[in-house]
N, CA and C atoms as an extended XYZ file, in Angstrom:
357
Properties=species:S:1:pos:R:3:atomname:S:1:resname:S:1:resid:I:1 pbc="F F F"
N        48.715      -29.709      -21.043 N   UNK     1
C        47.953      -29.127      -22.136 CA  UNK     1
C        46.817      -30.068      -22.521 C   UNK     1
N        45.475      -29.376      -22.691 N   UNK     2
C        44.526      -30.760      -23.420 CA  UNK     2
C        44.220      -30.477      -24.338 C   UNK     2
N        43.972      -31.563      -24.831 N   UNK     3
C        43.933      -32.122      -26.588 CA  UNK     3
C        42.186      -31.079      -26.742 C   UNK     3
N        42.535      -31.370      -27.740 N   UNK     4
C        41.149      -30.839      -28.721 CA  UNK     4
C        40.593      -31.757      -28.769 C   UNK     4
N        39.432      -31.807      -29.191 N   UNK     5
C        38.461      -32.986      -28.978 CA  UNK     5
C        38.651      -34.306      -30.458 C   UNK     5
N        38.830      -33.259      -31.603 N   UNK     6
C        39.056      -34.013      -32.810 CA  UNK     6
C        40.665      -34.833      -32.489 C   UNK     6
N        41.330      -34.505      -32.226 N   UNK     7
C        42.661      -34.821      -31.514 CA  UNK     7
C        42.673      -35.928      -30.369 C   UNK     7
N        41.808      -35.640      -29.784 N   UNK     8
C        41.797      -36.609      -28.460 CA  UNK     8
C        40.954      -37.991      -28.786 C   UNK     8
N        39.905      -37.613      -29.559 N   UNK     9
C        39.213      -38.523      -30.345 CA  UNK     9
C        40.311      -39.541      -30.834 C   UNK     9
N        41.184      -39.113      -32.067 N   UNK    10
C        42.097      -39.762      -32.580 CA  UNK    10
C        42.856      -40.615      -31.824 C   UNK    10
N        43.719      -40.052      -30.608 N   UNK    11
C        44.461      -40.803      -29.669 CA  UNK    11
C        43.616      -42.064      -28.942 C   UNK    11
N        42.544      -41.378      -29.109 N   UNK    12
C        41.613      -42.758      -28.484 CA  UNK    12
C        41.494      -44.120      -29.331 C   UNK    12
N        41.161      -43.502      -30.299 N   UNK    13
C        41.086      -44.560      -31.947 CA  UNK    13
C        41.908      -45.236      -31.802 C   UNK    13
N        43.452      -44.933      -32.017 N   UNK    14
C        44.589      -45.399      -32.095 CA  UNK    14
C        45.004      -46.084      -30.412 C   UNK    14
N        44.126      -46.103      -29.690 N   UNK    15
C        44.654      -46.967      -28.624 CA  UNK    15
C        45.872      -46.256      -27.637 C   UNK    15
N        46.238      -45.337      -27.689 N   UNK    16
C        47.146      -43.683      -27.180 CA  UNK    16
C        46.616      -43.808      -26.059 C   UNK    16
N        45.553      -44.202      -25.276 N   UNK    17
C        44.810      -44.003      -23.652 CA  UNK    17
C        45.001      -44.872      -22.711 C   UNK    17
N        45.010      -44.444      -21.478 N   UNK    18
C        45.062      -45.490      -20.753 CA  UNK    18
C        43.635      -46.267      -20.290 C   UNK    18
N        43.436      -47.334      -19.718 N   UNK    19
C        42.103      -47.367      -19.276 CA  UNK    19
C        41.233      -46.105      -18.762 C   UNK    19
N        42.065      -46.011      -17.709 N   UNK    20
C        41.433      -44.872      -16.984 CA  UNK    20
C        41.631      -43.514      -17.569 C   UNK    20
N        42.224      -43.519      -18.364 N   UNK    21
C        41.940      -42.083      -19.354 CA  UNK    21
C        40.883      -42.417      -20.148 C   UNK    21
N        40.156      -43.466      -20.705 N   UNK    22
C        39.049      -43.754      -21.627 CA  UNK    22
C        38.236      -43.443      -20.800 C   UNK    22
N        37.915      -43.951      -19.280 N   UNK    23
C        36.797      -43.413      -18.994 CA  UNK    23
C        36.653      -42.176      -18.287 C   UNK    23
N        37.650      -41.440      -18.329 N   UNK    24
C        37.630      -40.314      -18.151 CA  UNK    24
C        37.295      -39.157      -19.136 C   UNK    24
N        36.897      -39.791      -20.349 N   UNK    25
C        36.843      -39.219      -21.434 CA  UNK    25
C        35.571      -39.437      -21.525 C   UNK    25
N        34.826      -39.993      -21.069 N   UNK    26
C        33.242      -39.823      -21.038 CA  UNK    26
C        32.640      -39.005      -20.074 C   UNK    26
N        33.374      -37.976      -19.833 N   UNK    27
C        32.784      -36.881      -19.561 CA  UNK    27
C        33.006      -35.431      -20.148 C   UNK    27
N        33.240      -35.965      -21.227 N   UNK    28
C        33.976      -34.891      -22.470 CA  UNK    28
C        32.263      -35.021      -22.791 C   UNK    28
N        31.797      -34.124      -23.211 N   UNK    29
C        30.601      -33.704      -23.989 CA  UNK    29
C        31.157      -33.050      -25.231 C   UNK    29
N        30.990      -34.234      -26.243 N   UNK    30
C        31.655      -34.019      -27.696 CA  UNK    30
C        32.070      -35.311      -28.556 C   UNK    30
N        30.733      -35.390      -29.434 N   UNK    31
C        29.996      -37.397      -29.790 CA  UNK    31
C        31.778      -37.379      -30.597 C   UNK    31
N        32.182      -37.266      -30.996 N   UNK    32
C        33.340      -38.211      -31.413 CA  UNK    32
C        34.076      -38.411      -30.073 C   UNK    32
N        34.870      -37.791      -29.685 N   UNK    33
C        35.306      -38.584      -28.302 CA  UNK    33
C        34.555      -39.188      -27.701 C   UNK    33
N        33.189      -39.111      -27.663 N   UNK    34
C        32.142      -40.143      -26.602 CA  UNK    34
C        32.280      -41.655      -27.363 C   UNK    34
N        32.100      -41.099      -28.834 N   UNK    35
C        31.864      -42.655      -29.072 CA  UNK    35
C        32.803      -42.814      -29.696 C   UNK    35
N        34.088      -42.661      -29.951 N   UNK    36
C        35.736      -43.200      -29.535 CA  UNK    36
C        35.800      -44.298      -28.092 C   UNK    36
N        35.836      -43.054      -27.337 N   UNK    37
C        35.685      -44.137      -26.080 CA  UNK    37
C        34.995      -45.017      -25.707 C   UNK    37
N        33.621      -44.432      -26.138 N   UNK    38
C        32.982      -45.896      -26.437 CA  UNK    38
C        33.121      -47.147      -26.416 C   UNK    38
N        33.577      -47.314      -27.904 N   UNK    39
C        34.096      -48.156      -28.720 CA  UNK    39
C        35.300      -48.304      -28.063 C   UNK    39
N        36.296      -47.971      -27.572 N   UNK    40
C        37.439      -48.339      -26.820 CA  UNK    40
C        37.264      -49.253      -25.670 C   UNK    40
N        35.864      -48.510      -25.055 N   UNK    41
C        35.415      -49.178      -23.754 CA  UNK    41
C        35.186      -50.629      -24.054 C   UNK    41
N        33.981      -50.694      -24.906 N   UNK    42
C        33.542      -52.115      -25.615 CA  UNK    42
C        34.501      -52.976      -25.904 C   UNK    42
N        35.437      -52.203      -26.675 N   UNK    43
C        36.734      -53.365      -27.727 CA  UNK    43
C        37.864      -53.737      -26.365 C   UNK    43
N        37.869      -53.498      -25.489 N   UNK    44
C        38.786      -53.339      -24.041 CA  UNK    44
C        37.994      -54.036      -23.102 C   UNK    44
N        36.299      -54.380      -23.008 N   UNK    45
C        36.015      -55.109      -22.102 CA  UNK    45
C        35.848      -54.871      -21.144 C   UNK    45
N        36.228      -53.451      -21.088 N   UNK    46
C        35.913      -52.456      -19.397 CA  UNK    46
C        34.374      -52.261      -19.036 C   UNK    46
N        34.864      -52.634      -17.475 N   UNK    47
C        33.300      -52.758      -17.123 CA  UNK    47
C        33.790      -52.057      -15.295 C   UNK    47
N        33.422      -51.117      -14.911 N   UNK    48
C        33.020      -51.033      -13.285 CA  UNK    48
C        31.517      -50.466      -13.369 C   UNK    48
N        31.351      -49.861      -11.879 N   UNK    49
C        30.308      -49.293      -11.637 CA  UNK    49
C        30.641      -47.748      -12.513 C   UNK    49
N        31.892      -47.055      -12.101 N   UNK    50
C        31.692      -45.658      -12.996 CA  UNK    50
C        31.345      -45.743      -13.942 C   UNK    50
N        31.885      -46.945      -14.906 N   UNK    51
C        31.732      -47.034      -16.272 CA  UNK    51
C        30.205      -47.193      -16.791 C   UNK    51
N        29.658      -47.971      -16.095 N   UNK    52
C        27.810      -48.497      -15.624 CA  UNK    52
C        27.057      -47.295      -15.794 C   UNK    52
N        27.461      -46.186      -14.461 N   UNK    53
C        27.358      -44.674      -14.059 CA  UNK    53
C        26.682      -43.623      -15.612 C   UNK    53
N        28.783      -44.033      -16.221 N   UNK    54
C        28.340      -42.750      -16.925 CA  UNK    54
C        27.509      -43.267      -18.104 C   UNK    54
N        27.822      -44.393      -18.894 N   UNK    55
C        27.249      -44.935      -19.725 CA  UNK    55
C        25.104      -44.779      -19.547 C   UNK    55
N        24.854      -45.163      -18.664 N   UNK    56
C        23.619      -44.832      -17.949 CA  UNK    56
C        23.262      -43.220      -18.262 C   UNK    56
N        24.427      -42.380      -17.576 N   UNK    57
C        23.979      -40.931      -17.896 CA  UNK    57
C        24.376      -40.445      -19.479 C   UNK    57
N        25.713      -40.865      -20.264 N   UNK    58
C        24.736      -40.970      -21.529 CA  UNK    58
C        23.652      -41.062      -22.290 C   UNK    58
N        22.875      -42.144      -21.621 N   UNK    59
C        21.874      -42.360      -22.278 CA  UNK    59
C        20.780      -41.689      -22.457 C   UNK    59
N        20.859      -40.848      -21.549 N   UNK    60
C        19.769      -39.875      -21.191 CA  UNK    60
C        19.708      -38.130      -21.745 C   UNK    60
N        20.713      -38.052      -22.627 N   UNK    61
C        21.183      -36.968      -23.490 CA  UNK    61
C        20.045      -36.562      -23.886 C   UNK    61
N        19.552      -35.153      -23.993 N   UNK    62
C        18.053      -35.362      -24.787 CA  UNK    62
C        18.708      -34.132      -25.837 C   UNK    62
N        19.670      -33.566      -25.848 N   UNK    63
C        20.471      -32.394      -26.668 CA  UNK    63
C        20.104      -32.627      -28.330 C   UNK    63
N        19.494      -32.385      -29.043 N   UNK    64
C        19.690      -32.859      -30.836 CA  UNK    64
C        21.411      -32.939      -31.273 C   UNK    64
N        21.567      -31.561      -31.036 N   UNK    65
C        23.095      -30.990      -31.454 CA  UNK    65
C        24.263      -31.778      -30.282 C   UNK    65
N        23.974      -32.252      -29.238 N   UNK    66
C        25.054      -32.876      -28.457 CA  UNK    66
C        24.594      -34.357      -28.749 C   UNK    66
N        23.831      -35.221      -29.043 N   UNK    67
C        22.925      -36.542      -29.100 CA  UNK    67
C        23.364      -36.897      -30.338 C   UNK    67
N        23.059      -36.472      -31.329 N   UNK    68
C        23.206      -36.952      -32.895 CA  UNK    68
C        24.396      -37.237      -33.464 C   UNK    68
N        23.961      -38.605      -34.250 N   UNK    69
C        25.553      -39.522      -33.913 CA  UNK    69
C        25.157      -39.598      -36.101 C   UNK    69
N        24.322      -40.588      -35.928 N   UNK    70
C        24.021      -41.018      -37.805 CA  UNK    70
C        22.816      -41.194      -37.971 C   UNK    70
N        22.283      -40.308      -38.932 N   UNK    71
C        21.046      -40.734      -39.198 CA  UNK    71
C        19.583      -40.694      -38.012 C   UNK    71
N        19.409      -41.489      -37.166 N   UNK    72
C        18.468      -41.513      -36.221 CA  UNK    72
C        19.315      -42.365      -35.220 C   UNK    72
N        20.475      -42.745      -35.772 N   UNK    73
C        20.864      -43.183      -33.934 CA  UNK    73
C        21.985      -41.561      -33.149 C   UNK    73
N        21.514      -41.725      -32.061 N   UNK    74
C        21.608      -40.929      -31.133 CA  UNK    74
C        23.067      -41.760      -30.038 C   UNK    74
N        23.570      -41.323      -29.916 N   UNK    75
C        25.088      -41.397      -28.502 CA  UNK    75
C        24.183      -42.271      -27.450 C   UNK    75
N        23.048      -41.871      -27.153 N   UNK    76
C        22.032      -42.168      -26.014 CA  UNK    76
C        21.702      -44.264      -26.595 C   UNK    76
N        21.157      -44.123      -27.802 N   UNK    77
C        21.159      -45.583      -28.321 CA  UNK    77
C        22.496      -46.119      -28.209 C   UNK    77
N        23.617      -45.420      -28.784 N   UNK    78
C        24.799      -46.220      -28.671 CA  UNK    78
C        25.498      -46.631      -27.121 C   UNK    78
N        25.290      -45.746      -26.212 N   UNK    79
C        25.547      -45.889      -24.955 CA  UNK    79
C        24.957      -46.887      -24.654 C   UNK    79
N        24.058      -47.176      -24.601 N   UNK    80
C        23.231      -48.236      -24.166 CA  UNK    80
C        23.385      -49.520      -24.869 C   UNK    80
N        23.414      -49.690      -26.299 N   UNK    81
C        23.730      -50.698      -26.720 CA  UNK    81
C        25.569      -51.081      -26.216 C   UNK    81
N        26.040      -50.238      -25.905 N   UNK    82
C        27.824      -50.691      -25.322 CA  UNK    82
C        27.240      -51.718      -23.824 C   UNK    82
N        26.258      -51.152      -23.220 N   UNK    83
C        26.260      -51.684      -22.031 CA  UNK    83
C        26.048      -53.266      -22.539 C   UNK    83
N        25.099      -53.340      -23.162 N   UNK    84
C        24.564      -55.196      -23.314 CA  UNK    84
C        26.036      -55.633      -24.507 C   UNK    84
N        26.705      -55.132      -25.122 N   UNK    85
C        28.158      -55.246      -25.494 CA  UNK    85
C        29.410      -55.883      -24.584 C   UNK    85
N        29.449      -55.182      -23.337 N   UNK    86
C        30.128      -55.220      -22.643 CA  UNK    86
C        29.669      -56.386      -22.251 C   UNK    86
N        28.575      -56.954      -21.731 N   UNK    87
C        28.231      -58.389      -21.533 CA  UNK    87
C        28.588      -58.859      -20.017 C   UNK    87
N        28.872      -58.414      -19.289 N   UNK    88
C        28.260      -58.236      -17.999 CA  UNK    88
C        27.417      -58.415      -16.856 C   UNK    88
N        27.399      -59.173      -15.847 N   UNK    89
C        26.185      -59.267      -15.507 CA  UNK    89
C        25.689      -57.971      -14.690 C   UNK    89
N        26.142      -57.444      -14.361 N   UNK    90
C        25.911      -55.423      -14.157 CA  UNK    90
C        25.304      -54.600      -15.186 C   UNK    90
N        26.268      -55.037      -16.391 N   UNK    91
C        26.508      -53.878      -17.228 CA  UNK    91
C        24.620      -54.634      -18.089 C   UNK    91
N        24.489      -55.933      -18.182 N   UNK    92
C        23.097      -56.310      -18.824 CA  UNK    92
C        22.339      -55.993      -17.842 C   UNK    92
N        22.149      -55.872      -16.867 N   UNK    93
C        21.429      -55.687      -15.464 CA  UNK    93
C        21.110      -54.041      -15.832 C   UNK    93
N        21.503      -53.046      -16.014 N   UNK    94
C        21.350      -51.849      -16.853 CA  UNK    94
C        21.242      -51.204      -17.966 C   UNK    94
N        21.487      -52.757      -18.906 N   UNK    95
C        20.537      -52.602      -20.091 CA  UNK    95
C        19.539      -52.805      -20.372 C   UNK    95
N        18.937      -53.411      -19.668 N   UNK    96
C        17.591      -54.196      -19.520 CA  UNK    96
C        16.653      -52.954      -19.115 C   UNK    96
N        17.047      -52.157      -17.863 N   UNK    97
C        16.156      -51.035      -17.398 CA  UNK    97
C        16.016      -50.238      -18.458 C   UNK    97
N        17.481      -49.549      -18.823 N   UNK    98
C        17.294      -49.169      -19.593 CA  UNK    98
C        16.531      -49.044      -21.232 C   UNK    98
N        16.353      -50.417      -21.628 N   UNK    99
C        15.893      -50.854      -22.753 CA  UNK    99
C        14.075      -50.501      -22.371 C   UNK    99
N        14.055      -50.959      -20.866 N   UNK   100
C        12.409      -50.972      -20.869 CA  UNK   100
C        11.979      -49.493      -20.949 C   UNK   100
N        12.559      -48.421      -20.648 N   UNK   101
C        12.077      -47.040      -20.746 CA  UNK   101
C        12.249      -46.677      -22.037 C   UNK   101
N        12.681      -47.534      -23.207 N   UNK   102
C        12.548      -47.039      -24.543 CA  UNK   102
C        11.517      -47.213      -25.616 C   UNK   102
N        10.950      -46.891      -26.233 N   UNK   103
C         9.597      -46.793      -27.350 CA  UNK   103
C        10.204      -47.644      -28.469 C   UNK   103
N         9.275      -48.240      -29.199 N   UNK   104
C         9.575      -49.807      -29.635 CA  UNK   104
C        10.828      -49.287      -30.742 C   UNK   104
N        10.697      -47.500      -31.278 N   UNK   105
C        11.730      -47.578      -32.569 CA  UNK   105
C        12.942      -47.622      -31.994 C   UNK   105
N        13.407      -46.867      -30.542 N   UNK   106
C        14.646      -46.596      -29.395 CA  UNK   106
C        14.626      -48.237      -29.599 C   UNK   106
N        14.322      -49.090      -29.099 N   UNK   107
C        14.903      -50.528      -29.047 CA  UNK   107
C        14.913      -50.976      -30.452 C   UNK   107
N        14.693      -51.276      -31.281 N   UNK   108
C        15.094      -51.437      -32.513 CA  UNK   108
C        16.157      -50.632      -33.035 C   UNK   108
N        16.405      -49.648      -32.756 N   UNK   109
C        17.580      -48.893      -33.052 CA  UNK   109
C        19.205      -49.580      -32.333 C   UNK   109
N        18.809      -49.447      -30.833 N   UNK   110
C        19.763      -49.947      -29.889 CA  UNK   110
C        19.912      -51.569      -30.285 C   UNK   110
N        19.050      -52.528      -30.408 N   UNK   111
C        19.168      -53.729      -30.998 CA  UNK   111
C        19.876      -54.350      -32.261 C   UNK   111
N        19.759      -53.152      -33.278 N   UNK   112
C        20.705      -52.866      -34.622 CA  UNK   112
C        21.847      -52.314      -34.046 C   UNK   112
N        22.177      -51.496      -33.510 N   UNK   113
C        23.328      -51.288      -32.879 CA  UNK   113
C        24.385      -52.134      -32.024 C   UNK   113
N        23.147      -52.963      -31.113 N   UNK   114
C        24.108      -54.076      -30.700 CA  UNK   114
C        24.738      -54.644      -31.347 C   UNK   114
N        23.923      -55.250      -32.408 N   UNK   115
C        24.734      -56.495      -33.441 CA  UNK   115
C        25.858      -55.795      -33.998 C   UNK   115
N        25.898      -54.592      -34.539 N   UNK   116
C        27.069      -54.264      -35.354 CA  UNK   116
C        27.841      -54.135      -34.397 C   UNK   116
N        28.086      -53.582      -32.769 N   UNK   117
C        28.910      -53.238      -32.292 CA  UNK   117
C        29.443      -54.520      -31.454 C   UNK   117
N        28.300      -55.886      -30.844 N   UNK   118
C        28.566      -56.743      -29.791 CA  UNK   118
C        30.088      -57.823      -30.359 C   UNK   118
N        29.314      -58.645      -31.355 N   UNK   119
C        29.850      -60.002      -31.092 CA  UNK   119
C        30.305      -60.334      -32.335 C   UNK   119
């Protein structure tokens, strides 16, 4: 049976997942489970190439109604700020690209985001 998203969200929160169920959950299109797992991903230290992958194709959300997280940050900023989080020499190696295709407010956003979410 699968969870509902508000539900699955929760189990994530609470640490209920396995690794590989967290990143299997980033392909749930539905910002509380995205950025549950997220944040699971980050606080867990998980790093491969899938994880690189989807985090990357996060970022690129251009949806209002699937994208919109608080205010003006977007799933797409937070994805990206997890990557330079994760701390990595991969996972910074794809924040960096990523950072350069963003307009100076996208990096100031993702940069405020780092700090609250990195270290």
């Amino acid at each position: 049976m699968e969870l509902k998203p508000l539900t699955l969200s929760k189990e994530i929160r609470e640490g209920k997942l396995s690794d590989l169920e967290i990143i299997k959950c980033l392909d749930v299109h539905h910002n509380q489970v995205l950025v549950s797992a997220i944040s699971q991903i980050v606080s867990r230290k998980l790093c491969n190439e899938e994880i690189i992958l989807k985090l990357a194709e996060i970022s690129t959300f251009r949806d209002p109604k699937v994208n919109k997280l608080f205010g003006i940050d977007t799933l797409g900023h937070y994805s990206i700020a997890a990557l330079k989080a994760i701390n990595t020499p991969e996972s910074k190696k794809k924040y960096e690209v990523l950072m350069n295709g963003l307009d100076d407010l996208d990096k100031e956003i993702v940069q405020r985001i780092v700090e609250g979410i990195g270290n």
